[in-house]
N, C-alpha and C positions, 0 to 999 in steps of 0.2 A: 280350100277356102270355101266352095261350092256347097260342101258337106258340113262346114260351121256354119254358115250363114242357113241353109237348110234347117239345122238342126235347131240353131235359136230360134226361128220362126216356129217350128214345132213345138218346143217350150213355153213359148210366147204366148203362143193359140191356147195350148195346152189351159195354163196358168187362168188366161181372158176368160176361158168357157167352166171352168171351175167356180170362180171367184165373182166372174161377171158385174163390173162394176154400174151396167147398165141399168141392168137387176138394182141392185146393191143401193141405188140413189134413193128411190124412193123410203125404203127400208130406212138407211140412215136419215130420212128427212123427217119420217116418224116418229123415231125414238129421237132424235132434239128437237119436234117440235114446239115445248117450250122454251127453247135456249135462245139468246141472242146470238147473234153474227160471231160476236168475237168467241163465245164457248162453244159454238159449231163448229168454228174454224179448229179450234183448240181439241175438240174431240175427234176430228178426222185426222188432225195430223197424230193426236195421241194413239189413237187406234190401229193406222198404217204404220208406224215407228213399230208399234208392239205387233202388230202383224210379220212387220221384214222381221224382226226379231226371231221368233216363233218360230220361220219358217228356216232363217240359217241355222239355228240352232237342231232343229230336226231332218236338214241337211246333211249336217255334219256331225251328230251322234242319234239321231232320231231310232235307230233299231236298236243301239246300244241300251238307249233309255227305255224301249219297249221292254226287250229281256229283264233291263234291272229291276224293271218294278212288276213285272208280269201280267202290261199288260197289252192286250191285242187291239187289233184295230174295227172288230166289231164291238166290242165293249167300249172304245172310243166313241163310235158313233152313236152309240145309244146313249152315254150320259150325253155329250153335246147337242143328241137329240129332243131329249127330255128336259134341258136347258131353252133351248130355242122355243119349244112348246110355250113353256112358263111365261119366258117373256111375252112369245105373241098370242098367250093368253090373256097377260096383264093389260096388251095395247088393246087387246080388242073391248076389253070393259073401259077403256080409254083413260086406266086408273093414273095419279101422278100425283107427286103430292106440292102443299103449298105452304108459305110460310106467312102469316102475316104477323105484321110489324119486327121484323127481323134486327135483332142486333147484328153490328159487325163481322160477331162470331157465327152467327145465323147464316149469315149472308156465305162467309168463308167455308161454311162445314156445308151448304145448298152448292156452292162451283163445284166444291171437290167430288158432292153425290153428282152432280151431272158428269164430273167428266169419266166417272166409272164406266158409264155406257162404253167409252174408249175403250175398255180391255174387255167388261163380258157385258153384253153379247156381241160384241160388233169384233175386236179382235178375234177373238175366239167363244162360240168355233162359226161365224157369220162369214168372216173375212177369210181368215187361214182355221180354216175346220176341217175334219176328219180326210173331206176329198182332198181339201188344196196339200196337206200335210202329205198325203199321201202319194200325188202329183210330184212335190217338190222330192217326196224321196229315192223314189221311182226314177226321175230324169238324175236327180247327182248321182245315183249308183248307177249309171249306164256305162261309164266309163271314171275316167280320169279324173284330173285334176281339170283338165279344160272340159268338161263336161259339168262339174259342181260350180265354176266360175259362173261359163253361161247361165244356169239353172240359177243364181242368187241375181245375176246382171239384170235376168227375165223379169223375174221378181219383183227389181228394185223402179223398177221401169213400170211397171203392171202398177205400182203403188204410186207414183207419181200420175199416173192416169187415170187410177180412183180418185188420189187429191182432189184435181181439176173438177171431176164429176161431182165431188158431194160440196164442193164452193160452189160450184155454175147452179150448185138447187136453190143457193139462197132468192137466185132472182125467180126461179121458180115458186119459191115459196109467197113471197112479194105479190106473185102475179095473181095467185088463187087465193090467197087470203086464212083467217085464223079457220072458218068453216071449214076449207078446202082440206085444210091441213089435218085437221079432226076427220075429216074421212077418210084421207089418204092415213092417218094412222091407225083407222078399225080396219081398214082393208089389206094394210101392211100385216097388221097385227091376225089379223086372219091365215094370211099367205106364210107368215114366218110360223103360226102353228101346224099348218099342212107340211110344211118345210121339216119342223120338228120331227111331225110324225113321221114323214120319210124316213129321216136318220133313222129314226126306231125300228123300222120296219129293215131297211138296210143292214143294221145292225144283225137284228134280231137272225137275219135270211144271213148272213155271213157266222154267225155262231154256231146254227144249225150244222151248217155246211165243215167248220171247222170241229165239230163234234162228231159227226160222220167219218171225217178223213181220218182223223184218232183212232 
């Protein structure tokens, strides 16, 4: 019992220090800067949904699907690198766009572009990206079958703990105001292209490395 309770804490950690939803608030308060309350709410739950997704899914055939399609996990990190770039490229010219006098249809095709931040960048690869993917695949193939439960339970738990953190930003957001929130998203938008660059460079140092070992 000693050594499951052990182990899930290790996952646990594991998962928190990946994915760091602490990090992770400001980031998402950024990128829905614009949004109301209810499409904020709506893009984190859409985002973690597609997060636990992503990450059973590569649980539970994640190498299968590397082989099939050939590819590796420095070449992962570097497109989701050069993804995370882009976008905190775009925050940092603070670019967004705007609709005025919106028809209904306007209005319904503006929810649906915001709530795309839910899948890229914030699902992937922000949320569950190259490391977290890698994390989760690492802990289910340790063992068994109680070993990939834990590793999705971790998970499942990590993501309801993000939830709470990118709703408690709303009062945050409240507190600093439309200014605040414009600089906390050049500053985001800054940190998520340093961020990018990492992957790149990560990438790149693991390609090398697996070119040698060839």
């Amino acid at each position: 019992m000693e050594n499951v309770v052990g182990h899930a804490l290790s996952v646990f950690m594991g998962f928190f220090a990946i994915m760091n939803p602490i990090a992770n608030t400001p980031v998402f308060l950024g990128l829905t800067s614009d949004d109301s309350p209810e499409v904020r709410r709506a893009v984190a739950r859409k985002a973690l949904l597609m997060s636990f997704v992503i990450i059973l899914v590569f649980c539970a055939a994640g190498k299968m699907i590397f082989d099939l399609f050939g590819i590796t996990l420095p070449a992962f990190r570097i497109t989701g690198g050069l993804l995370v770039f882009l976008v905190g490229f775009h925050m940092l010219q603070g670019d967004h766009s705007s609709v005025q006098h919106p028809t209904d249809e306007d209005k319904q095709q503006s929810k649906e572009a915001q709530l795309e931040v839910a899948i890229s960048p914030l699902a992937l690869p922000i949320l569950a990206g190259p490391g977290t993917i890698a994390t989760a695949m690492n802990f289910a193939s340790a063992g068994g079958v109680s070993e990939f439960g834990v590793t999705i339970a971790a998970f499942f738990l990590l993501c309801l703990i993000t939830y709470v953190f990118f709703v408690s930003g709303e009062r945050f957001v409240s507190f600093i105001g439309v200014n605040g929130i414009k600089v906390i998203t050049r500053i985001m938008g800054l940190i998520l292209a340093v961020i990018g660059t990492q992957m790149v460079i990560e990438g790149v140092d693991g390609a090398i490395k697996l070119a040698q070992a060839g």
